[in-house]
C-alpha positions as CSV (number, residue, x, y, z in Angstrom):
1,X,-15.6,9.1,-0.6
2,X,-12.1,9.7,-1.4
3,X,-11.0,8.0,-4.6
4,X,-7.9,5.9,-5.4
5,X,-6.0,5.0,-8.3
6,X,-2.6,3.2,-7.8
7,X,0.3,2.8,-10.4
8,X,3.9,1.6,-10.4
9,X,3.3,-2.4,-11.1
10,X,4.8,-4.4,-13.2
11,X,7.2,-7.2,-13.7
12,X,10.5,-7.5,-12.2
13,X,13.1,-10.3,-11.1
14,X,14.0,-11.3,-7.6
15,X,15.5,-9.3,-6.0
16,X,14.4,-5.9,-7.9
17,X,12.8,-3.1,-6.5
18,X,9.4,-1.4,-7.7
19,X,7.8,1.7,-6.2
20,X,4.1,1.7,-6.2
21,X,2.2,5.1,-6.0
22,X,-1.2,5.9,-5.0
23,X,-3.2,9.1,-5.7
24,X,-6.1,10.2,-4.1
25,X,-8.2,12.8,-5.3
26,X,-9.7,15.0,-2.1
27,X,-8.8,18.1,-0.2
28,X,-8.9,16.3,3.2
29,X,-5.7,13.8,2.5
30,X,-3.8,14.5,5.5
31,X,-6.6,13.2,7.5
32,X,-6.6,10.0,6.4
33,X,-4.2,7.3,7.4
34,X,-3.4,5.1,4.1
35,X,-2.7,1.3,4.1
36,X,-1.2,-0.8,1.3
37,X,-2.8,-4.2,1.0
38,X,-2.0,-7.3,-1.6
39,X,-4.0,-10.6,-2.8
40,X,-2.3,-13.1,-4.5
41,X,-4.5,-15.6,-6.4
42,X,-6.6,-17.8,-4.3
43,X,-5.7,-15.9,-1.1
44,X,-7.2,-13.7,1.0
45,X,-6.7,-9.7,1.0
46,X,-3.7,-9.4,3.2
47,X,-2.2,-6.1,5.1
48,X,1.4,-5.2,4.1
49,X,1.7,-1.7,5.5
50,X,-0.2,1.5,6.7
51,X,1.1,5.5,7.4
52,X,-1.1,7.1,9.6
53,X,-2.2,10.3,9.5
54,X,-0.2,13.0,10.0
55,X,2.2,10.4,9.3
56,X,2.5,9.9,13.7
57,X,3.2,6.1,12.8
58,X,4.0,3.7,10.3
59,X,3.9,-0.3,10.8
60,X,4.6,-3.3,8.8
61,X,3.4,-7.0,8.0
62,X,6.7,-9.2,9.1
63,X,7.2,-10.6,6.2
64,X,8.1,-7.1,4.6
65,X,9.5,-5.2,7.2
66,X,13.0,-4.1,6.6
67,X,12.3,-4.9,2.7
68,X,9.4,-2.2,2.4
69,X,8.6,1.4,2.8
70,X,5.4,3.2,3.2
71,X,5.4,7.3,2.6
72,X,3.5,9.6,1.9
73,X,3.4,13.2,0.1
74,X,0.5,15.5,1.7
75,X,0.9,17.9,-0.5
76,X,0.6,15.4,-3.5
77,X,-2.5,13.6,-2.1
78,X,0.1,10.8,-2.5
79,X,1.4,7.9,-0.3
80,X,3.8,5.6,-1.8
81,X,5.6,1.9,-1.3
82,X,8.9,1.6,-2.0
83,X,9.7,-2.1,-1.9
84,X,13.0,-3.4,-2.8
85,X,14.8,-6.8,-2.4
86,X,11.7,-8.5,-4.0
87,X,10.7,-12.1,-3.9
88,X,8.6,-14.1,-5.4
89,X,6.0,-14.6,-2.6
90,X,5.5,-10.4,-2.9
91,X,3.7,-11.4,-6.3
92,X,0.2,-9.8,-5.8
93,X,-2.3,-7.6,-6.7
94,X,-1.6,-4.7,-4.7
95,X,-4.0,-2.3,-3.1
96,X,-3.8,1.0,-1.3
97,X,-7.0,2.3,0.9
98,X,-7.9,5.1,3.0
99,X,-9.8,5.2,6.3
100,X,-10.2,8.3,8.8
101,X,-10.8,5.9,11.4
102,X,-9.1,5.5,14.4
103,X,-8.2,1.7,15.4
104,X,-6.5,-1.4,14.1
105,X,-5.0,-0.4,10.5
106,X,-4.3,-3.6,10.0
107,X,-7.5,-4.8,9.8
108,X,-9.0,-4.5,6.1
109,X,-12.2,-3.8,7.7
110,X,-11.5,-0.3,8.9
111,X,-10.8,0.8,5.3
112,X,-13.2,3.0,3.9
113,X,-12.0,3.3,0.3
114,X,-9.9,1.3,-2.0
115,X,-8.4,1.7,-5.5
116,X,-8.8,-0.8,-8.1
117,X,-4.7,-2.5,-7.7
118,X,-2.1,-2.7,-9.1
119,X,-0.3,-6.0,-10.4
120,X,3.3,-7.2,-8.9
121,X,5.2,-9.8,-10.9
122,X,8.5,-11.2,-9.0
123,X,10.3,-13.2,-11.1
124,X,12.9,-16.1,-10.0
């Protein structure tokens, strides 16, 4: 399966932005649509965003749409997160994950692979 790795955590103040990579190793990267997940202590795994492939669509949780953005870079086996205007309640361990399967990429469960987080520390 493809492997993961993301980078780009760290700690920053409300308000702040951070932009979280995520490299995948794999000749077959543009044929994988590529979500961005977080889990805050004591919570579930929740979805934040997801590019498909061939980057046809791109959709967001509400609570970071207009704040976030996913991209990706085909030829860099990359897909990003830009998120700015931080908050607090965006402090989470922060996922990315791949799947070449076609349904709700939303749901955690379609995800075939995942790399092993990133933290996110929003400051007040």
């Amino acid at each position: 399966q493809v492997q993961l790795v993301e980078s780009g955590g760290g700690l920053v103040q409300a308000g702040g932005s951070l932009r979280l990579s995520c490299a995948a190793s794999g000749r077959t990267f543009s044929s994988f649509s590529m979500g961005w997940f977080r889990q805050a202590p004591g919570k579930e795994r929740e979805f934040v965003a997801v590019i498909s492939r061939e980057t046809v669509n791109t959709y967001y949780a509400d609570s970071v749409k207009g704040r976030f953005t996913i991209s990706r870079d085909n030829a860099k086996n990359t897909v990003f997160l830009q998120m700015n205007s931080l908050k607090p309640e965006d402090t989470a361990v922060y996922y990315c994950a791949a799947t070449m399967r076609v349904g709700i990429l939303a749901a955690a469960r379609i995800y075939d692979a995942w790399g092993q987080g990133t933290q996110v520390t929003v400051s007040s």
